[in-house]
VEXMARBA-135559 format. One record per residue (C-alpha): x negated, y negated, z; residue in three letters; residue number from 1. Coordinates in steps of 0.05 Angstrom, whole numbers. Layout:
BEGIN
u_v_w_resn_resi
X_Y_Z_ALA_NUM
...
END
This chain:
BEGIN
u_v_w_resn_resi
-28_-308_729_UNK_1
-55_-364_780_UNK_2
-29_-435_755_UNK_3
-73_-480_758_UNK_4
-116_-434_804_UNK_5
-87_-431_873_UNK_6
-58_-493_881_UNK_7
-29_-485_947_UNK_8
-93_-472_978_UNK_9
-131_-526_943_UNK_10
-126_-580_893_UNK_11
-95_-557_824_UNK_12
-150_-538_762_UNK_13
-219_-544_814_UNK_14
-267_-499_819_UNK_15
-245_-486_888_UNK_16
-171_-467_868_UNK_17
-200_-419_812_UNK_18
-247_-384_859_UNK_19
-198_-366_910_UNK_20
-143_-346_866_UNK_21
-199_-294_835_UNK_22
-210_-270_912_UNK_23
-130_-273_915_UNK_24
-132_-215_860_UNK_25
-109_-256_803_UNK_26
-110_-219_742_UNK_27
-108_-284_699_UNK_28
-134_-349_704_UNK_29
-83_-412_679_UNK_30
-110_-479_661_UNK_31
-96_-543_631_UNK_32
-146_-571_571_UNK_33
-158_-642_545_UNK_34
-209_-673_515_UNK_35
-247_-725_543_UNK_36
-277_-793_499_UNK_37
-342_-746_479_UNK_38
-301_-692_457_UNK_39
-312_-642_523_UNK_40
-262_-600_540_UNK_41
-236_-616_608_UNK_42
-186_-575_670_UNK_43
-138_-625_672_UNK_44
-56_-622_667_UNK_45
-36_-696_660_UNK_46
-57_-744_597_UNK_47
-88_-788_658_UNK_48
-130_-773_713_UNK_49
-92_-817_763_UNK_50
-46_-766_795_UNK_51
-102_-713_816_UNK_52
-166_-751_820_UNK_53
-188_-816_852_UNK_54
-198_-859_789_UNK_55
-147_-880_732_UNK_56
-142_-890_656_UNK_57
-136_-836_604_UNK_58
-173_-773_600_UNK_59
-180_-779_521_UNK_60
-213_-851_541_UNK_61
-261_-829_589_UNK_62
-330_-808_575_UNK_63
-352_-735_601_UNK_64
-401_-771_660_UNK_65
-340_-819_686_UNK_66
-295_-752_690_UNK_67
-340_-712_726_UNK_68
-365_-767_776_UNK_69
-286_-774_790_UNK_70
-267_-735_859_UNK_71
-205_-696_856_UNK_72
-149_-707_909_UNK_73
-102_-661_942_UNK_74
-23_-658_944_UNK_75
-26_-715_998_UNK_76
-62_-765_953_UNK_77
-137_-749_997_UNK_78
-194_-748_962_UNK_79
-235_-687_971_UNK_80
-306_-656_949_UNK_81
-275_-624_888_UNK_82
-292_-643_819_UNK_83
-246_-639_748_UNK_84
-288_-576_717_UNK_85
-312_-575_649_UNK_86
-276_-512_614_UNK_87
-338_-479_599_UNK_88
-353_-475_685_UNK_89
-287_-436_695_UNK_90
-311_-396_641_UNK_91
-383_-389_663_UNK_92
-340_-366_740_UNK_93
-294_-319_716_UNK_94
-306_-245_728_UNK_95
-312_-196_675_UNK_96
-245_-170_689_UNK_97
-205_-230_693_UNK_98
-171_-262_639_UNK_99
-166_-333_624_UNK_100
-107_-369_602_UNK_101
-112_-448_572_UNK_102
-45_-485_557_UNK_103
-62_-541_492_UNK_104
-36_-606_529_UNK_105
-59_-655_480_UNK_106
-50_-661_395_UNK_107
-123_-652_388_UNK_108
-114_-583_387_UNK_109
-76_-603_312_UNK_110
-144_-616_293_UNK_111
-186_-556_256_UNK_112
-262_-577_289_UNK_113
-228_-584_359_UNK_114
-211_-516_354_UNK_115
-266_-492_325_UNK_116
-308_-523_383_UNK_117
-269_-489_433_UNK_118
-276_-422_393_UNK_119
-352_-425_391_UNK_120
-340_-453_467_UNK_121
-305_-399_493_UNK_122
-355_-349_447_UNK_123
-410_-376_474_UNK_124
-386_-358_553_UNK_125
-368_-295_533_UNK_126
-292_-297_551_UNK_127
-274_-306_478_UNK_128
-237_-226_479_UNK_129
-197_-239_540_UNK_130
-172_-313_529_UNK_131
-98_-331_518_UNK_132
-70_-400_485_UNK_133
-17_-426_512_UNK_134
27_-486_482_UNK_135
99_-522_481_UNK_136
85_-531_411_UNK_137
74_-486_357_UNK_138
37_-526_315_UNK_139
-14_-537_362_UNK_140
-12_-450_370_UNK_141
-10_-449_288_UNK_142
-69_-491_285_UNK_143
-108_-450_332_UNK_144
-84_-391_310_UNK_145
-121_-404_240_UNK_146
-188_-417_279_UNK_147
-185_-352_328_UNK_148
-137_-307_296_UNK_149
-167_-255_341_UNK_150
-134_-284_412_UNK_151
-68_-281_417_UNK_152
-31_-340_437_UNK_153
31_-358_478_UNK_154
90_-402_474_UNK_155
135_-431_527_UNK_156
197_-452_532_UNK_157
251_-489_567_UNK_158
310_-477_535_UNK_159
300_-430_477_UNK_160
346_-368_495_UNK_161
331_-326_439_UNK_162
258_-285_442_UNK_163
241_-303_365_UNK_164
175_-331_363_UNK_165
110_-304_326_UNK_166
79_-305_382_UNK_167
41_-254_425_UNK_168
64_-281_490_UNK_169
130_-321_508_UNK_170
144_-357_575_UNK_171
215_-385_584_UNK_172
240_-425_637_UNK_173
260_-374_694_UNK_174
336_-383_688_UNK_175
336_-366_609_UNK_176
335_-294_639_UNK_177
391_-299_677_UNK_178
426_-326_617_UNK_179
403_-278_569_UNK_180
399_-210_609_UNK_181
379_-174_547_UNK_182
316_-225_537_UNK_183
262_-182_560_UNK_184
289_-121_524_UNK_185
294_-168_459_UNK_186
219_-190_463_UNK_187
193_-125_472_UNK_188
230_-96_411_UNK_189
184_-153_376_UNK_190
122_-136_418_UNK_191
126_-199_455_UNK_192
103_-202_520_UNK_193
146_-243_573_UNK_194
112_-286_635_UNK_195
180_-322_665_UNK_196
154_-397_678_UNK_197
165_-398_756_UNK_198
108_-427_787_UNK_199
137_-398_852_UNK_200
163_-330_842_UNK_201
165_-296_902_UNK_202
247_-302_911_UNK_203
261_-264_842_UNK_204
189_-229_835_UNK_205
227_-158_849_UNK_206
285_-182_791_UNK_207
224_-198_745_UNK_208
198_-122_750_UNK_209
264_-104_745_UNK_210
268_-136_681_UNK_211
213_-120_659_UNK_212
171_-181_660_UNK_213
92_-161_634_UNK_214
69_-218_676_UNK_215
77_-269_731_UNK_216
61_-338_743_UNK_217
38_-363_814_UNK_218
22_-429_848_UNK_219
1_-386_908_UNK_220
-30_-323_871_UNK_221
-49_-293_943_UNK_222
29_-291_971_UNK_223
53_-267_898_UNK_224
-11_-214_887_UNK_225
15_-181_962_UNK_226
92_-181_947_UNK_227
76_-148_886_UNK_228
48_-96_902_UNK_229
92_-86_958_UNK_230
148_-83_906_UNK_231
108_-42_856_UNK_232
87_15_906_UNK_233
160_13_925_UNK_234
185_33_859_UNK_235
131_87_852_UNK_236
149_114_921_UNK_237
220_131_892_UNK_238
END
């Protein structure tokens, strides 16, 4: 699962980051949604658009023209040619056999017609069948769970050490398996699926198939997609 795209490569949730962590081999695609003033669904992680673009003030108090004239800049602060995309651009990118993963940042998502939109959103493009949610909260995941109850949706966790969410999908904080070395087993007995949160894997990637882990997350998907399947062609080897 590529977060944020291939953020090592380029800046975080551009079309530039997405589009090389699909060439990395990325089965997934993670991203961050808010909601701009007009109500557009934008690739964004923070609540502002200071930290990754050149301009400043809120998302939610932006109108869709402002955000998309805005450029985004790279870990050093440089302004580059990339843009914040409009969800329904990664959508309109992604291959037909890669998956697309959007984390609820914002409360709007406790809002029926915001979900709704993004249903018929995500309909429209096509990637409706092979789209995760993924949330901190659960009420934002209830919420849209009553307006798509065909996707399945995922929570994460930082501190939760006990797999027991109605969920499809749990990520907890990497250490939380160390702590609980029966976690993975425990999730699967409840058909939950566990992607560790570890934006950079590679160190315990062979501990996470070990475990059992049915996904990964990646900041550099092209590093992580290699070691992988170094380690998984290992194991079949034996």
């Amino acid at each position: 699962m590529a977060h944020r795209g291939n953020r090592a490569k380029f800046p975080e949730n551009t079309m530039a980051a997405f589009k090389q962590a699909v060439r990395d081999g990325a089965d997934i695609i993670e991203t961050d949604l808010h909601l701009s003033r007009d109500n557009d669904f934008f690739c964004i992680h923070d609540d502002s658009v200071d930290r990754t673009t050149n301009g400043t003030g809120l998302v939610k108090d932006l109108g869709t023209e402002e955000i998309k004239s805005l450029k985004a800049t790279d870990k050093f602060g440089n302004e580059t040619e990339q843009r914040v995309p409009l969800a329904g651009e990664l959508a309109e990118m992604l291959p037909v056999d890669v998956a697309l993963a959007l984390e609820l940042k914002t409360d709007r998502f406790l809002e029926a017609d915001v979900c709704e939109k993004l249903r018929s959103l995500l309909a429209e493009k096509g990637v409706l069948s092979r789209t995760i949610a993924l949330s901190f909260s659960m009420e934002r995941l209830k919420v849209l769970k009553e307006s798509m109850p065909e996707i399945p949706v995922g929570w994460i966790t930082l501190k939760r050490i006990i797999p027991d969410k109605d969920v499809e999908l749990i990520g907890p904080l990497w250490p939380i398996l160390y702590l609980n070395p029966f976690y993975v087993r425990s999730a699967h007995k409840r058909n939950i699926l566990i992607c560790p949160l570890d934006p950079n894997p590679a160190p315990r990637l062979e501990a996470y198939v070990r475990k059992g882990c049915d996904a990964v997350l990646a900041d550099d998907p092209g590093e992580v997609r290699v070691l992988l399947d170094r380690i998984l062609e290992s194991r079949r080897k034996r």
